[in-house]
N, C-alpha and C positions, 0 to 999 in steps of 0.2 A: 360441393362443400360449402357450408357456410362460412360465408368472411365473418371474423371474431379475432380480438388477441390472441388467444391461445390457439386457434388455429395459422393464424400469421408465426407466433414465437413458434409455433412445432415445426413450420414450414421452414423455417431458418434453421433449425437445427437437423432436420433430417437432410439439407441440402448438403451442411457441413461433414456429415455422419458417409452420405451417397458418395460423396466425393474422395472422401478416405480410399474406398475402393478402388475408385478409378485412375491412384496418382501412380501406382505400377507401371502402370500401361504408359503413361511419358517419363519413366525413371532416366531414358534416355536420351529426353530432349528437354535439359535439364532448364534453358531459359524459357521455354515454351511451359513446362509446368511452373516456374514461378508466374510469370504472367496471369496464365489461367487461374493457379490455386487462391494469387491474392486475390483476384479480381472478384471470385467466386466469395472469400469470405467478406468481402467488403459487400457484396451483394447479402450473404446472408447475415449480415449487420441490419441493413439497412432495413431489411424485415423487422429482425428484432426490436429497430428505434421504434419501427408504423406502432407493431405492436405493445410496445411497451406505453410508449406516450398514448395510445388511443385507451389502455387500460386504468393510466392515472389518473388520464384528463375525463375521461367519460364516469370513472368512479365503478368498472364493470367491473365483476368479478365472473370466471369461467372455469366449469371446471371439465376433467376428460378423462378417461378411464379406460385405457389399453392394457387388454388382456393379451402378455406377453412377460406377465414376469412369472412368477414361481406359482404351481396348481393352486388355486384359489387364494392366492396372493398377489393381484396386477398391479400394474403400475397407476397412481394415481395424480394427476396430473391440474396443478392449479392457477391460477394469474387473477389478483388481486391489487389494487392499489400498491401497498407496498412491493411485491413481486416485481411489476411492473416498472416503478420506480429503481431499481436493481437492473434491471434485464435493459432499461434504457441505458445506464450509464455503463454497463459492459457492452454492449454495444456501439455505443456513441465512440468510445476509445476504441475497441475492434474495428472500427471504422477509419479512423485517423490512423492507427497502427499498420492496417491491411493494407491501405495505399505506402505508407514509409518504407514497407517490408519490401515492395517490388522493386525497390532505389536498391535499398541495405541488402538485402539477400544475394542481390547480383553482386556483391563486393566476393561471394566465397565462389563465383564459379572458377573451374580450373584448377580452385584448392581443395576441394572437398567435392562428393555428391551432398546436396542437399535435401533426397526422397524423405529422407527419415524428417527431417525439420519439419518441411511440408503437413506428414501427417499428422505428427504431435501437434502441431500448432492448431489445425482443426480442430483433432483430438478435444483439444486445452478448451477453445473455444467454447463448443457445443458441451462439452461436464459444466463450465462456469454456468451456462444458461441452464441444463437443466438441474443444475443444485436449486435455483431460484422456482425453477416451475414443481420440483417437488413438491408432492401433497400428501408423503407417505414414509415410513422412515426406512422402507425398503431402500426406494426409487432413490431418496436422499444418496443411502451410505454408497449405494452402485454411481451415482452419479459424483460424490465428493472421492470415492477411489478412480475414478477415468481421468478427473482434474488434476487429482494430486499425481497420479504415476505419468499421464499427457507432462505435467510441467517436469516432473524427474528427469523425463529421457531431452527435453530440451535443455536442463540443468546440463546432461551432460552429454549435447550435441559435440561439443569439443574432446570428447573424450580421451585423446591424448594428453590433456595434462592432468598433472597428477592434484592441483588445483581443482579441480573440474568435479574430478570424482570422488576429492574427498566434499567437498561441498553438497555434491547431490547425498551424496551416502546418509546426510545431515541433516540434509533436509526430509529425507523422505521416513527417517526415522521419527523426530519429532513431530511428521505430520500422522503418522501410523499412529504413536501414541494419542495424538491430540484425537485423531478418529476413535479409538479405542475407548475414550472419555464422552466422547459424543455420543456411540453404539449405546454405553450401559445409561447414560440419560436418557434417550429414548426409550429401553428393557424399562424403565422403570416407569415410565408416563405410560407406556403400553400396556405394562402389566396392571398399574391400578385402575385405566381407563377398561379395563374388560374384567377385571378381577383375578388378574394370571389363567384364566378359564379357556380363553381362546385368543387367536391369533388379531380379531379385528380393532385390536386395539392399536396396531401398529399404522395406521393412517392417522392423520395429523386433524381430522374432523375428528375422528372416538377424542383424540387427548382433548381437543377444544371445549369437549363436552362435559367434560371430566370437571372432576372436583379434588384436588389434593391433597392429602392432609399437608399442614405446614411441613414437616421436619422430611417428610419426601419431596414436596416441591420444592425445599432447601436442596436435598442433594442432587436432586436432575438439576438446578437451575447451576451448583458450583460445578459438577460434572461438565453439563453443557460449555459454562462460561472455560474452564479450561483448554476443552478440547479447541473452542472456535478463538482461545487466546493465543493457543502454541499458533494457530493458522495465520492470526494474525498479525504474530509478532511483538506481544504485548510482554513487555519486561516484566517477568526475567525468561521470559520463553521465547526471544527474540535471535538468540544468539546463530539460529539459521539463516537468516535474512541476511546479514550481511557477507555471508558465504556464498551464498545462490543468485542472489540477484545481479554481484558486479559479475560475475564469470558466464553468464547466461551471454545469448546473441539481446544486444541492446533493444531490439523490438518486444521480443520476448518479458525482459527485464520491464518494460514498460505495461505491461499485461501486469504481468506478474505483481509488479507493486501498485500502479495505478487500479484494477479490479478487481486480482485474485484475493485482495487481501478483501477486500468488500465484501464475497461473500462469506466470509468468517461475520464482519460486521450485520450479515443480514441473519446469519443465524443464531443472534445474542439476540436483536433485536425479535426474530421469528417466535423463539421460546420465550424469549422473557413474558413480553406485549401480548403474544400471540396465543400461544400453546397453553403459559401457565396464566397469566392473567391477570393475576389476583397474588401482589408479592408485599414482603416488608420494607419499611425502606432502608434499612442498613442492606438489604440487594445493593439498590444504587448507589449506597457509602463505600461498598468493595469497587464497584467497576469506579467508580470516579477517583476513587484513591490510586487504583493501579493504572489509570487513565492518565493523570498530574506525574504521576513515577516514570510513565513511559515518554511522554510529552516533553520534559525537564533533560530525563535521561536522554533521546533520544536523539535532540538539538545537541546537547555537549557531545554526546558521541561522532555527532556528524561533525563538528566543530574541531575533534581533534582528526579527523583522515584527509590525506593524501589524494585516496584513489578519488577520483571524481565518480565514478558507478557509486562506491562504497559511500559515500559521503551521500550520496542519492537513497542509499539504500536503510541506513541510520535515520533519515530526512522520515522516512516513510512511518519509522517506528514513532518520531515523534506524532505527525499528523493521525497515525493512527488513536495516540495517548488525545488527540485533541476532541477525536471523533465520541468516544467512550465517553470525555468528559460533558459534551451535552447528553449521550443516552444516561448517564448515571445520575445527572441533575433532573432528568425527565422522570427516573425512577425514582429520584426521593420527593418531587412533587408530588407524583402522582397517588400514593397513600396520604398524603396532610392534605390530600381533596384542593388543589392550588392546582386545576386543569389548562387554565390560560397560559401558567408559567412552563409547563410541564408540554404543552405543546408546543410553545416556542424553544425550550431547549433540544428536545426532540426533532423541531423544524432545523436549529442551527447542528446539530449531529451530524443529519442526513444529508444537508445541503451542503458540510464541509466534504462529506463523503465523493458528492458530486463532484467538486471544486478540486479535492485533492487527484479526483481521477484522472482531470484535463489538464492542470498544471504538474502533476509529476510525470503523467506519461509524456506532454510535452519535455521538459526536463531530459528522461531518460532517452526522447529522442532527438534531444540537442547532443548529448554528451555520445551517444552510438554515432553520428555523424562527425564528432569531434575523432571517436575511435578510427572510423571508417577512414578520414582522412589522414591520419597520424598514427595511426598502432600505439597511440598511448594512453594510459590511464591515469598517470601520476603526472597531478596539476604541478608539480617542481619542475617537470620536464618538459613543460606548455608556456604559452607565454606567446600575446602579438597576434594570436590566430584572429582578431576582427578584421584585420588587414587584407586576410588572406580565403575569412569566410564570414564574410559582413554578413550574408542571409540567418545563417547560423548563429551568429551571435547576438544579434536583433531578439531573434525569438527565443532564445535561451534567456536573453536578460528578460522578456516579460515574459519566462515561467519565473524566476527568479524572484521579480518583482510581484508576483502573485503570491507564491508559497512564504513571503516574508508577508504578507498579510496589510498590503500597502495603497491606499487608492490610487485610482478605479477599478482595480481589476478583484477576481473573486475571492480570493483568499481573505480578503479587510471583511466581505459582509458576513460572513460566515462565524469567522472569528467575535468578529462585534456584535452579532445576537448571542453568542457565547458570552459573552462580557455582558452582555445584556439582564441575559437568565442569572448569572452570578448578582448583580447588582441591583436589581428590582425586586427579589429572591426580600420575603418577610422577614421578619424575626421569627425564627422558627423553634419552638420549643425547647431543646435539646440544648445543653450549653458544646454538645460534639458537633453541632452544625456552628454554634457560632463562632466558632474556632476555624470548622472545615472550610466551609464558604467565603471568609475573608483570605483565609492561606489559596485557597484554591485559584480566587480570582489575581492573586498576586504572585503565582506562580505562572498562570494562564497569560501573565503580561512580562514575564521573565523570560519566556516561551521564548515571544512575540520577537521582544531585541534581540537575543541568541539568534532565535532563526533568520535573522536580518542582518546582523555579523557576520555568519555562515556565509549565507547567499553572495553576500558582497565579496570574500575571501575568494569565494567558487569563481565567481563572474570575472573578479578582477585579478586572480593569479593565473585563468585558462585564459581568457581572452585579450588583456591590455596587456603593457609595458611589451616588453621585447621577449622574444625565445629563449629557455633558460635551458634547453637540453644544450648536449657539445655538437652533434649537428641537427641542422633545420631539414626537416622532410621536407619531401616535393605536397604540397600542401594541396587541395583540391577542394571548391565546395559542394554541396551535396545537390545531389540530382532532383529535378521540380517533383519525381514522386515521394523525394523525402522530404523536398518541401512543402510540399502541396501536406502532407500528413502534420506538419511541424504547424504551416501556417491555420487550418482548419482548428486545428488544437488553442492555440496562441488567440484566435478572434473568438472560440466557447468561454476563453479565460476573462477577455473583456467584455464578452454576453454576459455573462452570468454576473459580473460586477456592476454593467451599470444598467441594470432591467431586472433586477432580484425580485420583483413583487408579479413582476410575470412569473417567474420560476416557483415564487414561492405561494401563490396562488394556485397553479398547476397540482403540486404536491401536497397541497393542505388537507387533502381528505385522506391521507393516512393518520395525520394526528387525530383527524376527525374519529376514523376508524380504533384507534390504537387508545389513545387519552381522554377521546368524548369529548373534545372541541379545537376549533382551527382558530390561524391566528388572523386570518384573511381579512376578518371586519375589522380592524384593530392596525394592522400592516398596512392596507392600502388606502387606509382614511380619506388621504390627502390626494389619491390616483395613484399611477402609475407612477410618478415621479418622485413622490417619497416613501420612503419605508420608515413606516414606525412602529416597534414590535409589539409593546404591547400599549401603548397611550401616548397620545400628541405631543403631549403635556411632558411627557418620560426621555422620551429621546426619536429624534426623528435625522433621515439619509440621505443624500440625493445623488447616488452614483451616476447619473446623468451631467448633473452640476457640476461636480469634481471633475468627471471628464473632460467635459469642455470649458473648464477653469484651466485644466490644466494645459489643456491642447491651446487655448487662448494664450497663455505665458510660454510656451514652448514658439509658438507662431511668429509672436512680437519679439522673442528673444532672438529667435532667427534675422527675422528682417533687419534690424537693429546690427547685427552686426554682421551680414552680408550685402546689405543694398550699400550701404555708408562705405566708400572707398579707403582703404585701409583699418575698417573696423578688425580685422584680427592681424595681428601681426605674429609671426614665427618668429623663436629667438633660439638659442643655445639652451639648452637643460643647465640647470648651475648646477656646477660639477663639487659644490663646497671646498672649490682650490683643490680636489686634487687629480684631475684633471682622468683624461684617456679612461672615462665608462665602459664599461663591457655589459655584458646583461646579466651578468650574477651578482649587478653593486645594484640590486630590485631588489622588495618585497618578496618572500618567496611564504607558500602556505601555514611552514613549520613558524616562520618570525611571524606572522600576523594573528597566529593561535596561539602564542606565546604567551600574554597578558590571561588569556582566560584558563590557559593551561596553567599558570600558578597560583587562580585565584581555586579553580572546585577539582587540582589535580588532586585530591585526596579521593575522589572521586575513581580513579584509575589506577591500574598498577602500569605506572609510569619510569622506565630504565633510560636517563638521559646521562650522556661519556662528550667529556668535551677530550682530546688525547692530541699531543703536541708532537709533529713531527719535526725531532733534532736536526736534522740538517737543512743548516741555517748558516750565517756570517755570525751569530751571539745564541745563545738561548731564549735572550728577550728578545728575539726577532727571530720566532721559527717562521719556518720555510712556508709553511703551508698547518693548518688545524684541523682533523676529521671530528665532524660530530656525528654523535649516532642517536637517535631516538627510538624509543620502541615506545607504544599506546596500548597496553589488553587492557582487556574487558575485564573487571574483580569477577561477575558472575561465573563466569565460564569457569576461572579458580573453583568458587567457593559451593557451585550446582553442580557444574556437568564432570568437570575433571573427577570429583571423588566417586560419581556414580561408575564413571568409566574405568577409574582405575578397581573399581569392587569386583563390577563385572569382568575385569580380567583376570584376577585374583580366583574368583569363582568357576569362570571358565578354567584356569591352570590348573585347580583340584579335581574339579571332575573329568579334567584330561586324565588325571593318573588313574582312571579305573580303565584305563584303556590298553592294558599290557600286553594285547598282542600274543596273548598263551592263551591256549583252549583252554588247559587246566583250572585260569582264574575265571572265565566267564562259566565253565562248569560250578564252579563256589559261589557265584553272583547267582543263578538258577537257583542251586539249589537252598540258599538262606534265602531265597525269594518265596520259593515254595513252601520252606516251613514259617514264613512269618507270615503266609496267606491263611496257610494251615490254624496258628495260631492264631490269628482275628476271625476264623470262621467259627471259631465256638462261642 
């Protein structure tokens, strides 16, 4: 065999596929197949990174043609710069994931068999990789149903609560849909790439070759953009996500939103760039606009939850609105011929995409270890855990510190060539750009603080002050394979922050590919040490600097007041006179979202009861106060609820032709018969 990408990525996927087989056969020896199964997927990661970085960095592209799908219809098989770039970063995270799982999964033996996990999780794996190596919209749709139905039955590994399976039921619906919109964009690229005449238009090379007319490359491109939005969560087709993700096993949950969502993001980017080509740019005024809605939406929504998962999982919707916001800036340069600007928005899309892979799935596997040790999910009920899981808490504060977009780590560079593209961005014709582009960049910094509100809320109501439940679990911290996953994760967050012109050099030949120029001469002017996106002169970085700026003021703050004898002194908390603290006179999540939940609660349908319980010594001194909050989502009201309630409506009428007498199905026949009868003349 020759060594090649795409024989390295098949090699990794048929590893994971072999082994599905094989996990029967230790259904029995239940810590003996976790062991093996993770070990095995982390190996077939690790394939996947050889492969994927040797296909970015070398600029190859490979293609493979296994005859094994439908009679003169194979499978078509590709890896490509972009592809590759994809297939690394689900891998990279399968790889941190795989190790954390052997810690986390031993948390259920005794309580459950975990066979079925095991193979789902592969399952999940190898569909994520070959959605990317697709090169055909067969091979696609077969490889996007293994993904989606793989992550369903992990959705509803727990399936004793009734949680669980309304959640998965939700998701696999809106992902069915979203496929469904995918399917007939494809029928339609395939059908004009061959002329409806034959089938060979269904390989992804006939569409490339293809020429559209506008007003059908409009509807594969809104088609596509749908299908791959419901997958990704993009408001208002979001409302699965925070269903599925917190009720998932936290490993999972961290796939799930750290790269599942990504391959939605690779195939907006595939059709758009790829397939169709040649687009308008009000294309990139829709994804950008629903990109800002999701972004804005997405921070508030995480801003008002409780659950720590869900609060992760809302987190996701936003990054994903930030991610769309450079491909949509990428699409509306790229028609006003502005290819410099167009590929660095495009470079900061992709590189957020990266960034958000490592710092959220770090995240989800701070908070699964938070679960692990505590069975809790509601930050009201947490409280003091640095004490008790300083490792834990370490590296959850820099995901924390990443995902709020904060030097050195990667969330700030990503973001900031986002702010870049917005602000170097010409006078552009249109008086709806000059409008668009100033809102957008000042929404894109509204983001920013929200999301850094959030974080801190997150950080400092699960991990500082004191334990706000009525009793304290026996507390535990997480085992070195879930460290070792945690910590891997946590050092990519500060690679990619203070070395960005390595990364972003690496990856520059798909803008090359995709826009017709990289930002690479322009980026690295000044070497490795500075990033400057598109001119010297414009704005220039030095995540190196920063780092050890800041490591330099953390050093000396140290020494300063631990060499010096008495430099910290302990005192009494001031109790504001009144004396005997407990730990419910703290900060608790609902008080510190307080302030923003009155400034954009129009925003929610928000049912807040303050109710005064009488026994007391007076009335102006009740005994005790219950409050109640409740947070929905308006969409869910104003989308999903009237769909659902139509279709039950609809179902309850066509129930009544069901009466259970022969006599009425003999009259159903027979007005069937004569109204055939009468359309046949």
């Amino acid at each position: 065999m020759i060594l090649s990408p795409i024989n390295i990525i098949s090699s990794s996927v048929l590893l994971l596929l072999l082994f599905v087989l094989v996990v029967p056969l230790l259904k029995s020896r239940q810590r003996l197949l976790i062991n093996t199964s993770f070990m095995l997927s982390s190996l077939a990661s690790l394939l996947g990174i050889i492969g994927g970085v040797w296909a970015v960095g070398g600029g190859i592209t490979n293609k493979l043609i296994l005859p094994i799908g439908l009679p003169d219809l194979p499978f078509h098989l590709r890896v490509d710069p972009l592809a590759g770039f994809f297939i690394t970063v689900i891998c990279l995270l399968s790889f941190f994931v795989s190790l954390y799982s052997i810690g986390y999964i031993k948390g259920y033996l005794g309580r459950r068999p975990v066979t079925s996990l095991v193979i789902f999780y592969c399952l999940f794996l190898a569909g994520m990789v070959m959605v990317v190596l697709a090169d055909d919209a067969l091979f696609f749709l077969i490889s996007w149903e293994v993904m989606a139905a793989a992550s369903y039955f992990l959705v509803m590994f727990e399936d004793e609560r009734i949680e669980n399976r309304r959640a998965a039921f939700l998701y696999i619906i809106v992902a069915h849909v979203g496929a469904i919109a995918i399917l007939l964009s494809f029928g339609i690229m395939a059908g004009l790439a061959t002329g409806f005449e034959s089938f060979n238009g269904y390989t992804f090379d006939a569409m490339r070759q293809a020429e559209f007319p506008l007003k059908w490359a409009t509807a594969a491109f809104l088609l596509a953009f749908f299908g791959f939005a419901a997958k990704a969560g993009v408001i208002p087709l979001h409302v699965w996500l925070p269903e599925a993700h917190p009720v998932a096993p936290s490993n999972v949950s961290a796939l799930m939103s750290g790269v599942m969502l990504k391959t939605a993001i690779y195939g907006i980017v595939r059709v758009t760039f790829d397939l169709i080509g040649v687009f308008p740019w009000w294309w990139g005024a829709i994804v950008l606009i629903f990109g800002l809605i999701s972004a804005v939406m997405g921070v508030l929504y995480a801003l008002m939850q409780n659950d720590l998962k869900k609060l992760l999982a809302y987190s996701s919707v936003e990054n994903i609105g930030i991610i769309l916001i450079g491909i949509g800036l990428s699409m509306i340069f790229k028609p006003f011929n502005i290819p410099l600007l167009s590929a660095l928005a495009l470079i900061a899309g992709l590189y957020h995409a990266m960034n958000h892979a490592m710092f959220k799935g770090l995240l989800f596997m701070g908070a699964g270890s938070v679960l692990h040790a505590t069975n809790e999910r509601n930050m009201e009920e947490m409280g003091g855990l640095i004490h008790r899981m300083p490792w834990t808490a370490a590296l959850f504060l820099i995901g924390c510190v990443s995902i709020s977009a904060l030097p050195p780590f990667n969330g700030f560079v990503s973001e900031w060539l986002t702010f870049q593209a917005f602000l170097l961005s010409p006078a552009m014709p249109s008086p709806f750009f000059k409008l668009l582009i100033p809102l957008g960049a000042a929404l894109v910094a509204l983001t920013g603080a929200l999301a850094a509100a959030c974080f801190v809320r997150a950080f400092g109501v699960t991990f500082l002050g004191h334990w706000r439940g009525a009793h304290m679990p026996r507390v535990h911290e997480a085992d070195w394979f879930m460290r070792s996953g945690m910590i891997l994760a946590a050092l990519s967050c500060l690679l990619l922050g203070i070395l960005p012109t390595f990364f972003i050099d690496w990856m520059d030949i798909i803008a090359q590919q995709l826009v017709g120029t990289k930002i690479g001469a322009s980026s690295g002017v000044y070497g490795w040490l500075w990033l400057t996106p598109v001119a010297r002169e414009s704005a220039s970085y030095s995540g190196m600097i920063v780092f050890l700026g800041i490591l330099l003021v953390v050093v000396a703050v140290y020494f300063i007041l631990h060499v010096k004898p008495g430099g910290i002194r302990r005192v009494p908390i001031w109790d504001c006179g009144f004396g005997k603290l407990d730990q419910r006179m703290q900060y608790s999540a609902t008080s510190f979202s307080m302030p923003i939940r009155r400034i954009f609660g129009f925003l929610f349908n928000i049912r807040e009861q303050v109710k005064l319980n009488p026994r007391g010594v007076h009335k102006a001194f009740p005994k005790r106060l219950n409050y109640y909050l409740r947070v929905r989502d308006r969409f869910w009201n104003w989308l999903f609820k009237p769909v659902i309630e139509f279709s039950f409506w609809v179902s309850r009428k066509v129930g009544l032709l069901q009466q259970g007498r022969i006599q009425a199905y003999l009259i159903y026949s027979f007005i069937t018969i004569i109204v055939l009868l009468a359309l046949s003349r």
